[in-house]
C-alpha positions in Angstrom: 32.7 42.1 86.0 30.9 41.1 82.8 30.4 37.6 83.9 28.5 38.9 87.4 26.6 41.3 85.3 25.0 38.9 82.9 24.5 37.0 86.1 27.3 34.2 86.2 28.4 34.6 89.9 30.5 30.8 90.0 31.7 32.2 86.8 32.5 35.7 88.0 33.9 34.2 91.3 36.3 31.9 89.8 38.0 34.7 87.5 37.9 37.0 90.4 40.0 34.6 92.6 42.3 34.0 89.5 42.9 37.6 89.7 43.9 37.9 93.2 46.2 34.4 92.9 48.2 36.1 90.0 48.6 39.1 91.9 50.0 37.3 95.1 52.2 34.8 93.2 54.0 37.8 91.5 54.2 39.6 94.5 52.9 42.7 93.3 51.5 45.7 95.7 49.0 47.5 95.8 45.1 46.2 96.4 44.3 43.2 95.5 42.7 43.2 91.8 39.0 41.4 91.4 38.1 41.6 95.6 34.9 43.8 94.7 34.1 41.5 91.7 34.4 38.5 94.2 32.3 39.9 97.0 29.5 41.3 94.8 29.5 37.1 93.4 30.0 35.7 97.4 27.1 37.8 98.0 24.6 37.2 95.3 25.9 33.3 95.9 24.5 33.6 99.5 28.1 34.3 101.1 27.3 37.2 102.7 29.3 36.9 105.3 32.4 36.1 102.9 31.1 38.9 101.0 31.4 41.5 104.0 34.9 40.2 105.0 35.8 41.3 101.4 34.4 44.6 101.1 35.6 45.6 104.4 38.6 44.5 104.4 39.1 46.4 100.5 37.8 49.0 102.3 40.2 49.4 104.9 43.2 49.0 103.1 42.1 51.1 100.5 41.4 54.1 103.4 45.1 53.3 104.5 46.5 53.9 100.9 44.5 57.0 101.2 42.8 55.7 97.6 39.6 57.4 97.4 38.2 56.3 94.2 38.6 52.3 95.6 36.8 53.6 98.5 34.1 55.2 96.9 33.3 52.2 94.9 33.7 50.0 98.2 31.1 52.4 99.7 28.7 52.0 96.9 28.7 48.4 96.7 28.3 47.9 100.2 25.5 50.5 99.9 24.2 47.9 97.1 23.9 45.0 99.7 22.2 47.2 102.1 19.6 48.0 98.9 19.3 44.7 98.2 18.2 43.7 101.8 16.1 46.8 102.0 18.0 48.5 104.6 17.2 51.7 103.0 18.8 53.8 106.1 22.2 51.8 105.6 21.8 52.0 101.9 21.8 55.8 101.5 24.5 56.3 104.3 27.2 54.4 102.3 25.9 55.7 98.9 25.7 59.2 99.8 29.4 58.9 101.3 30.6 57.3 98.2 28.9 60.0 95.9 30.7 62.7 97.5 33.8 61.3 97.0 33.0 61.0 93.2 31.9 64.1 92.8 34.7 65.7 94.6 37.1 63.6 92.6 34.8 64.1 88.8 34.4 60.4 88.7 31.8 61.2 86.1 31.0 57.1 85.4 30.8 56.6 89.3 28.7 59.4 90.1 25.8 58.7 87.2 25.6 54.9 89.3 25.6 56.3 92.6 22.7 58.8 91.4 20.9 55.8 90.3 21.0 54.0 94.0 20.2 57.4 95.4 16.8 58.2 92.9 15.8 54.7 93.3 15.9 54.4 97.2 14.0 58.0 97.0 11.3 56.2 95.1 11.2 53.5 97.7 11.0 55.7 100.5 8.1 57.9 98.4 10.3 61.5 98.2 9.6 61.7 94.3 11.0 64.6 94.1 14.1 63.9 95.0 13.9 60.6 93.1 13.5 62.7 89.9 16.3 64.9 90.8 18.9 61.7 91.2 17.4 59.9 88.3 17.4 63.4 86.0 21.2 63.9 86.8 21.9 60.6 86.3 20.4 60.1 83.1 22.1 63.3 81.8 25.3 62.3 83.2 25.3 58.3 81.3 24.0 60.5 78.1 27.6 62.6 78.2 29.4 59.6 79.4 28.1 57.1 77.1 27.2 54.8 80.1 24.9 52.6 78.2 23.5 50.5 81.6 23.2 54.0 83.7 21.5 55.2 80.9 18.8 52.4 81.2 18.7 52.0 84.6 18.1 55.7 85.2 15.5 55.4 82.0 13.7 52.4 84.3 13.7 54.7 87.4 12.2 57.7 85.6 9.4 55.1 84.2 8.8 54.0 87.8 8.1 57.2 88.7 6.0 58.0 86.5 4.1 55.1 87.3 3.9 56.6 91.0 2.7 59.8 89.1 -0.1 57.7 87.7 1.0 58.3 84.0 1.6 54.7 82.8 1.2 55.3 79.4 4.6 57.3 79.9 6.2 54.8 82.4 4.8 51.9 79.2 6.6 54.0 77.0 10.0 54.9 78.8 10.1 50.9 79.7 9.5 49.9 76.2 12.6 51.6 75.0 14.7 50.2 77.4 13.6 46.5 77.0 15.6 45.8 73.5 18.7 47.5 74.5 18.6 45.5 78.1 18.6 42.3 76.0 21.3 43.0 73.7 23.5 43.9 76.7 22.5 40.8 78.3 21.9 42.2 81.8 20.7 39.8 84.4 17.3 40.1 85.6 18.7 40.0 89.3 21.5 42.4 88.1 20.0 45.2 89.8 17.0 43.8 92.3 15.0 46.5 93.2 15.2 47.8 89.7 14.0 44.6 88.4 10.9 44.8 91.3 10.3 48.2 89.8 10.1 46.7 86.2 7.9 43.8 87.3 5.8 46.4 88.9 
């Protein structure tokens, strides 16, 4: 996970298939540890198709086991690819299906990300208020949790908005004290694409 999220997919990809050989060479049950890791590198790699085999494969085992947090988070990242292709119909479907789940199950952590997906496909799809909503939530949720990326991505949201508000002196502001603590986590640029296009913006 933290190789992917300062942006070293081959990295990411090759500890992620590690994983999954341990696993099987010991013969352990279960899910297979490191197959969301490995699809979220296959995709950003170009593998999509790879990358799809994995999630919904994780996905359906992890619906047979009756494991609903593994499902929620195979929802949300497969509501991340749809996000990242703009598929903004797709991308709420599996997000909002995941966030139930989380919230039904107090996956506090899980539920502060999904908000984040939710307020920022809002602000593409120009429903502000609902945007502020997810974003709001979100922001108060990665405060209580200690969710130090959340907390900065739902900062970077609540900055876009205010852009669409036309108050850039607060979206200038809200952005600036994100920008130091972004760098000391190391988080890729294309960690989060249509956060970055927000940034750029």
């Amino acid at each position: 996970i933290f190789s992917w999220h300062q942006g070293d997919y081959e990295g990411g990809k090759v500890l992620a298939e590690e994983a999954r050989a341990l696993h099987a060479d010991h013969g352990l049950s279960g899910p297979l540890p490191g197959s969301i890791s490995l699809a979220v590198c296959e995709e950003r790699l170009g593998n999509r198709e790879r990358a799809m085999e994995l999630y919904e494969s994780a996905l359906s085992q992890a619906r047979a086991d009756g494991n609903d947090i593994v499902s929620a988070r195979v929802l949300g990242n497969l509501g991340n690819t749809a996000l990242n292709e703009r598929d903004l119909v797709s991308a709420r479907a599996y997000i909002e299906e995941g966030a139930a789940i989380n919230r039904r199950l107090g996956q506090l952590r899980s539920t502060a990300n999904d908000l984040i997906d939710l307020g920022f496909i809002a602000l593409a799809e120009n429903r502000r208020d609902a945007a502020a909503t997810a974003l709001r939530e979100s922001l108060a949720l990665s405060r209580a949790e200690r969710i130090a990326a959340s907390l900065l991505m739902a900062v970077e949201g609540l900055a876009a908005l205010s852009l669409d508000r036309g108050d850039a002196v607060e979206a200038v502001r809200l952005l600036a004290a994100t920008t130091r603590p972004r760098a000391e986590l190391g988080i890729a640029t294309d960690f989060y694409p249509i956060g970055q296009e927000m940034r750029e913006r």
